[in-house]
N, C-alpha and C positions, 0 to 999 in steps of 0.2 A: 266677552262676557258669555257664560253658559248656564247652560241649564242648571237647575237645580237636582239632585237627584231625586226629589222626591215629584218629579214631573211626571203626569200621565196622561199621554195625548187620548181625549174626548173627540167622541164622533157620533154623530147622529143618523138614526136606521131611516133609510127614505120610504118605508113604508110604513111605521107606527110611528117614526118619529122619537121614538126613545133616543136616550141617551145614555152611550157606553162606552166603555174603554175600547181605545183601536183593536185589539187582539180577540176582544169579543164578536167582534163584526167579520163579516167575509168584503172584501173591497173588490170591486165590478172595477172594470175600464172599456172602452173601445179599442178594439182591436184594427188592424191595417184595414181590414175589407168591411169595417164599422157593425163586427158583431159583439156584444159583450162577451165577455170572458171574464175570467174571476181569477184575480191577481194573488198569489198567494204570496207573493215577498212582499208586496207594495211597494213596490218599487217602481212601479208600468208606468210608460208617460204619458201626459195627459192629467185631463181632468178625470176623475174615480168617484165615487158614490158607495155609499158603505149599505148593507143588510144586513137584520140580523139573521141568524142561522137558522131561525125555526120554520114548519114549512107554511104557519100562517103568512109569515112575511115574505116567503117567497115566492109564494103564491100569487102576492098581490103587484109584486113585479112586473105583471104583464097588463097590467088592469091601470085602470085610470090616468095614464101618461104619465105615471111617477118617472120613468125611464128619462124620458124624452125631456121631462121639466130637469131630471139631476143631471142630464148631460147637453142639455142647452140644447136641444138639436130636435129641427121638426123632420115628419117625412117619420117613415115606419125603421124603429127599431128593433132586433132580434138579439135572443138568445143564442148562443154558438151551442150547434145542435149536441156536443158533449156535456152542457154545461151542467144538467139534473145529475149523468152519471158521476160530475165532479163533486158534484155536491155531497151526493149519496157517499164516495167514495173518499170524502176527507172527514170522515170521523162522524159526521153525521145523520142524521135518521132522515134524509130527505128525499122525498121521491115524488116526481112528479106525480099529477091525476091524469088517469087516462079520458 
């Protein structure tokens, strides 16, 4: 049995909580040394957590344990120190605050 073609996988941003088509989102994972990185095939393995692209939301990434609650996991998690210039650099206008 398959899909329908008219399927479109929904995901939800873990920092507003909106809800968006998969392709709208950027999709985070854990990495081997347990940094986030930002999977662009989606294909990473693991559990993954979706944001959306704007830099309110990414912002709040680091704030309130959203990280920690979307990826089950206590104990201090990081950003993989590229990960602003990835963002900046795949099409979007994002840039960390100093």
């Amino acid at each position: 049995m398959g899909r329908s073609k008219g399927h479109t996988p929904v995901r939800t941003c873990i920092s507003c909580g909106a809800k968006r088509e998969k392709k709208e989102l950027v999709r985070l994972i854990l990495d081997a040394r347990g940094l986030i990185v930002r999977d662009d095939r989606g294909k990473g393995r693991g559990r993954g957590a979706y944001v959306c692209r704007n830099n309110l939301c990414l912002e709040k990434l680091e704030k309130d344990n959203r990280l920690k609650r979307a990826f089950r996991k206590d104990g201090t998690l990081s950003l993989h120190s590229e990960f602003w210039e990835e963002m900046s650099g795949g099409g979007g206008h994002i840039k960390k605050k100093s």
